[in-house]
N, C-alpha and C positions, 0 to 999 in steps of 0.2 A: 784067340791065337794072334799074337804080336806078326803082322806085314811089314817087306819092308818100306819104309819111309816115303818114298816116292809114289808107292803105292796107295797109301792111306792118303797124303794130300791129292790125288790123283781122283780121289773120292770124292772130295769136299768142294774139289773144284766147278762141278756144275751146277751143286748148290749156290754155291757163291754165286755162279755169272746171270743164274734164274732170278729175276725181282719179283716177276709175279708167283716164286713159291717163297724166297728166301724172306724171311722173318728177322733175324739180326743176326750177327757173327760177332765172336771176341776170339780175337787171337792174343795172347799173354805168356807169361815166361817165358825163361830160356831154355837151351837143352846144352850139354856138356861141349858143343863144340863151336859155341860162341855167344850171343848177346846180338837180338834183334834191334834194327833201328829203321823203326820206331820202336820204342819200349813197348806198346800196347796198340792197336787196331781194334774198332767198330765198324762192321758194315751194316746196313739196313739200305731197304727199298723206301724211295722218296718219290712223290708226284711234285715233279715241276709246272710250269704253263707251258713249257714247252713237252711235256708227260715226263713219263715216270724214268727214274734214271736209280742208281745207288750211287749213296751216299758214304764216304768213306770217313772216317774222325779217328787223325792217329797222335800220339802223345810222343814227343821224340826223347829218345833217351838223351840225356844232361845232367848236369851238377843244378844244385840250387843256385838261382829260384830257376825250379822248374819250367820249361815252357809252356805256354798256353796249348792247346790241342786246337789242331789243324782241321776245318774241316772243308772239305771238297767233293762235289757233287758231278760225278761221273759219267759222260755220257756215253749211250749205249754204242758195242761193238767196241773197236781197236783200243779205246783209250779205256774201257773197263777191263780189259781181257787184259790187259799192259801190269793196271795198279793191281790187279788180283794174284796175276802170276808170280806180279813183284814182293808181295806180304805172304805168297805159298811158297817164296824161295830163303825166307828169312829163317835165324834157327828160333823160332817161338818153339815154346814149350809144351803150348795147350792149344787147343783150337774148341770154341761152342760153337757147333752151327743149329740154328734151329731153324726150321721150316714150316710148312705149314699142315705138315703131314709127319713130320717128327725131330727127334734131336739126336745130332750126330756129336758126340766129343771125341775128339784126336789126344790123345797122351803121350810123348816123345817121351821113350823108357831111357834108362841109362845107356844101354847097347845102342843107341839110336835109331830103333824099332818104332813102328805106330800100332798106338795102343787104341784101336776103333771102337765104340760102344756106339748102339746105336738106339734109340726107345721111339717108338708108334705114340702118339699126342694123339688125342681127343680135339685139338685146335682146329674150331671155325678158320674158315680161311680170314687169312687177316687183311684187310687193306691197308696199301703202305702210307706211313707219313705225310698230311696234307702237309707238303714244306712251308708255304708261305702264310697257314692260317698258326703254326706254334712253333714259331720261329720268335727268341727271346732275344729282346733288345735291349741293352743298358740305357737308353735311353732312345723313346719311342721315334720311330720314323718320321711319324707323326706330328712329335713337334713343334711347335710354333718358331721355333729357335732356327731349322734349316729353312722354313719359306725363308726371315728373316734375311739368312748368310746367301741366298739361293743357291744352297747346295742339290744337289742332283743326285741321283740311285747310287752313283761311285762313290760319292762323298760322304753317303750317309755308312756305307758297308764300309768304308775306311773308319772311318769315326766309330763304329761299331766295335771295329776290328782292334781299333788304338786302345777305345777305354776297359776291352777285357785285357788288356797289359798293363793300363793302367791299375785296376782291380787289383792285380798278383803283387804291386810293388807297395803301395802307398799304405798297407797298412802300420810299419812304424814310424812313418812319417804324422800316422794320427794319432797314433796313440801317445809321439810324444810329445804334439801338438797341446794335448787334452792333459796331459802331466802338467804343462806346463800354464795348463788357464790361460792359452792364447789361441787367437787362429793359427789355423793350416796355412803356411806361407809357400807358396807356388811362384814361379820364373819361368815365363816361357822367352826364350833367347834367339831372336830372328826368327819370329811369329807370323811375317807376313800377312796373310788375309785371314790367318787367323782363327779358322775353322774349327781347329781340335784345342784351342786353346777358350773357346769358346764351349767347348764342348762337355772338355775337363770341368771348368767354373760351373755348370750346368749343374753336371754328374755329380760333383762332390757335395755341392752345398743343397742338393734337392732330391739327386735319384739314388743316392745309396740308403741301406737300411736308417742307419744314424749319421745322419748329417752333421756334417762341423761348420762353424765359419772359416769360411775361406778369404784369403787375399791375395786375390793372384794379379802378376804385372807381366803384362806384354811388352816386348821391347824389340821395337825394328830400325833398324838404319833408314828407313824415308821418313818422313817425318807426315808426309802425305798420308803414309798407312797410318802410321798411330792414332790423326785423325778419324780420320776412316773409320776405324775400328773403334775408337771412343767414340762415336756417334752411334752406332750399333749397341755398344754397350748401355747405353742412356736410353735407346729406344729399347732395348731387352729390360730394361730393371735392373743391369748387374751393376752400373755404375755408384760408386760408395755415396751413402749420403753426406751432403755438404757438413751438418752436426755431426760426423763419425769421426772423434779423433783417430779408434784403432785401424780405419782403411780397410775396411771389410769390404769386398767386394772387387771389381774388374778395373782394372787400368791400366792402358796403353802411355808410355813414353817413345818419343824417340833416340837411339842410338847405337853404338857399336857392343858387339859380344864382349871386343875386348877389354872397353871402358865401361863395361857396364857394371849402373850402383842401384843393387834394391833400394837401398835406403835401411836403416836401423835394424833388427832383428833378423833371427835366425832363419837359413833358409830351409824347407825341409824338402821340396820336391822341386827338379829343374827338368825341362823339356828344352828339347833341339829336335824340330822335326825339319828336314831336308834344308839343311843348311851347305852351303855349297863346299869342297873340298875343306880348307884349315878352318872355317867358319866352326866346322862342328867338335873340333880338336879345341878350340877356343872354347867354345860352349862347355864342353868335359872339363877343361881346366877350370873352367871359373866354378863348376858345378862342386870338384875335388877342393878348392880353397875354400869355398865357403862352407865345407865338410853337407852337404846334403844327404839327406838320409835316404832318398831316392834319385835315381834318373831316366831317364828314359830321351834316347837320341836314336833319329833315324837318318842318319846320313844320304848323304847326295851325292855328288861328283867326287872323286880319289885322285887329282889331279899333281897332287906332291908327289907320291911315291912312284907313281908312274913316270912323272920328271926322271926321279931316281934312276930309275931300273932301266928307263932310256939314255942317260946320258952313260950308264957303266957301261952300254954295249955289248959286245956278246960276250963277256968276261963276270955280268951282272948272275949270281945265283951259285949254287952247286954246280958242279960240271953236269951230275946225271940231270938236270933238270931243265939245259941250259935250253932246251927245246921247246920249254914252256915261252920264252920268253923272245925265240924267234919269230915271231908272227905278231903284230903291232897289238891285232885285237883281241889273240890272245893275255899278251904282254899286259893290256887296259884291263883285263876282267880280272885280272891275277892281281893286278895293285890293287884293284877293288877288295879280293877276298883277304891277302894280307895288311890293307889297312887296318880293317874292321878286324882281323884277330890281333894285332899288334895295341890296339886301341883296350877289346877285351882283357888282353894281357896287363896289360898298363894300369887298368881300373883293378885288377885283382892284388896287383903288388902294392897299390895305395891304399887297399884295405877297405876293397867293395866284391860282394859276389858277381860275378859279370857274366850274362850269356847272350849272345846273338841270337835272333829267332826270328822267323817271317812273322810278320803282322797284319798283314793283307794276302792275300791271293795276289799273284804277278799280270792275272788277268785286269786288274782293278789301277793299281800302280806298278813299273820297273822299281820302282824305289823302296822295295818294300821291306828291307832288314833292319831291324829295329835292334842297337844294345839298352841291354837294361840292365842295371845294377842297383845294387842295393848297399847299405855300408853296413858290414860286419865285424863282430869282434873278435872271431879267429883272426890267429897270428899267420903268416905270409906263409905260404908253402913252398920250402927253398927249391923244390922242384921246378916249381912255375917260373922263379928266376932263373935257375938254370935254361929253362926252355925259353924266356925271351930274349936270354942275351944269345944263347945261340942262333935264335930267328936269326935277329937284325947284323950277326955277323956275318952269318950262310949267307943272307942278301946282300951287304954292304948298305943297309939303308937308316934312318934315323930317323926315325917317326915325329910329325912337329907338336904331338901331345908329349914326348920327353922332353924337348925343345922348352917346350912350355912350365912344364913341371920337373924341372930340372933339379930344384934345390929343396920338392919333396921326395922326389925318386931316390936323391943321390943316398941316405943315411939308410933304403934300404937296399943298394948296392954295397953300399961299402957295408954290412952289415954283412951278405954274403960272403963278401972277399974275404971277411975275417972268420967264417966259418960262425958267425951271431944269431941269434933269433930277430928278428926284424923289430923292428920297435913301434913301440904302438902308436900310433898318431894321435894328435887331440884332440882330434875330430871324433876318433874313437868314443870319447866322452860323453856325444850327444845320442849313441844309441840306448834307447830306451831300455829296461830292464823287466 
């Protein structure tokens, strides 16, 4: 007998908030009167060292590439009873709860009625999840590589957290590495100390299934660091050997994003991790000219657009919106959030798939939004240009990655104006087949 709605989740709910009965939960599809976000929810019961907590792993609805899946570990009372509530108010479609005593499925009918089944299990009681003894690394904790950097428990779960993004992007950047009977050529752009650049080089040439040669170059404006960091790299093994004309392996130079020269061949992967306001807008542009088949940039300070939206005064925005922009620290978080979509925006009109996504937990770093793009052969969606030139007019602002890439943007503007298919870049060329 179909309940209504409220009712059925109303059911599910003490399952869910129970670790020592609940067994795992998926929440999935949608129902006729919306699209949950997150596309998909996992809960299970987890033992911490600090005891047992549930563990939440949700998948966020997006375009391709898709995002990594989130996962966060919930501690008992207010802040699990918060994310529980929050995933029994979304419109999912289905609910599994299993326990340890039986399994409940939820079915959201078309009338948006809940459709309860309930089945009695045979199920020893299960103990939950040792977290910390199968917990998978892309590259072990353990390591010889973090004594080396002395990174610490933050650094290692950042680094964890970077190379499963890495994972999602880099594959045609090997394959058409391997097309082409060369290494993987890697750029990391204001590398600093270096960590995940270190990390990357590790991961690709040793910890994934089929390894490639790689040749990756670090480049930072001190010249102190690139040291630095070429001494690490000789003390690691990654450093290229002297007899190696192809430059397989680690090397640090010093200088700027915007003068920066790999030197001869193609690039295929470019990183910008917290590079400070236009640092990272530099970074994307020199990533977009030298057509890279992946990127991956996690920005830092938004200190341009903030300029912006402070010097137009209260006249900066929509009218309905002009409220946002009242208040200094609101006004700072908001040029945060529309840099980084104007930035997306901009990577997808150049002929890359572009999504924003957390990469870290905000516990670990503030700075945790990572764009990642990939270069694709779909043609531009004149939609998307319609919706970035209205951004930047609604705001009155002018992003310094246009700035920058002005005389590639411009032929898919006027392309619009004439009512054209956008034209395909030549970068376009190097996506593998």
């Amino acid at each position: 007998m179909p309940l209504p709605l409220p009712e059925g989740l109303a059911e599910l709910r003490p399952l869910l908030l129970d670790p020592g009965r609940l067994v795992r939960a998926i929440a999935a599809g949608h129902t006729r009167r919306g699209r949950p976000d997150p596309a998909r929810a996992e809960l299970r019961a987890v033992d911490l060292r600090g005891g047992r907590c549930l563990q939440m792993v949700t998948w966020a609805a997006g375009e391709d590439p898709s995002p990594a899946p989130l996962t966060r570990n919930l501690a008992p009372g207010d802040e699990t009873r918060t994310a529980v509530d929050g995933l029994l108010a979304q419109p999912f479609g289905n609910w599994h709860v299993e326990t340890v005593e039986s399994t409940v499925q939820l079915r959201v009918t078309k009338r948006g009625q809940a459709q309860v089944h309930t089945t009695r299990t045979s199920r020893r009681r299960v103990q939950p999840a040792a977290h910390d003894r199968q917990a998978l690394h892309l590259l072990d904790p353990g390591d010889p590589l973090f004594t080396v950097l002395g990174a610490g428990a933050d650094k290692r779960r950042q680094v964890d957290a970077f190379l499963r993004q890495l994972a999602q992007v880099v594959g045609p950047a090997v394959r058409a590495a391997r097309s082409a009977g060369r290494p993987l050529r890697v750029v990391d752009l204001g590398c600093g100390n270096a960590y995940l650049t270190f990390a990357a080089h590790q991961w690709l040439t040793r910890g994934t299934p089929d390894p490639v040669p790689v040749r990756t170059l670090g480049i930072d404006r001190r010249p102190e660091q690139a040291e630095r960091n070429t001494a690490l790299a000789r003390r690691l093994g990654f450093a290229p050997a002297a007899e190696q004309d192809d430059g397989i392996g680690l090397t640090f130079v010093p200088g700027t994003i915007e003068h920066s020269d790999p030197g001869p061949g193609e690039v295929d992967l470019v990183l910008a991790l917290h590079a400070c306001d236009t640092a990272t807008d530099e970074a994307l542009a020199r990533a977009v000219r030298w057509g890279a088949l992946a990127v991956l940039a996690a920005p830092c300070c938004h200190h341009d657009l903030q300029r912006q939206l402070a010097s137009a005064g209260r006249d900066a925005g929509p009218p309905a919106h002009r409220a946002v922009l009242r208040h200094a620290i609101l006004r700072e978080r908001f040029a945060d959030v529309l840099t980084d979509a104007l930035r997306s925006s901009l990577l997808t009109l150049l002929g890359y798939r572009a999504a924003v996504v957390e990469f870290v937990d905000s516990r670990h770093t503030p700075r945790n939004a990572l764009i990642r793009a990939v270069l694709s052969p779909a043609r531009v969606d004149p939609r998307r240009v319609h919706e970035y030139l209205e951004l930047i007019e609604q705001w009155s602002v002018e992003p310094a990655l246009a700035r920058l890439l002005v005389d590639d943007l411009e032929p898919v503007l006027a392309a619009h104006r004439a009512g054209r298919p956008s034209p395909d870049p030549d970068r376009a060329q190097r996506i593998p087949r």
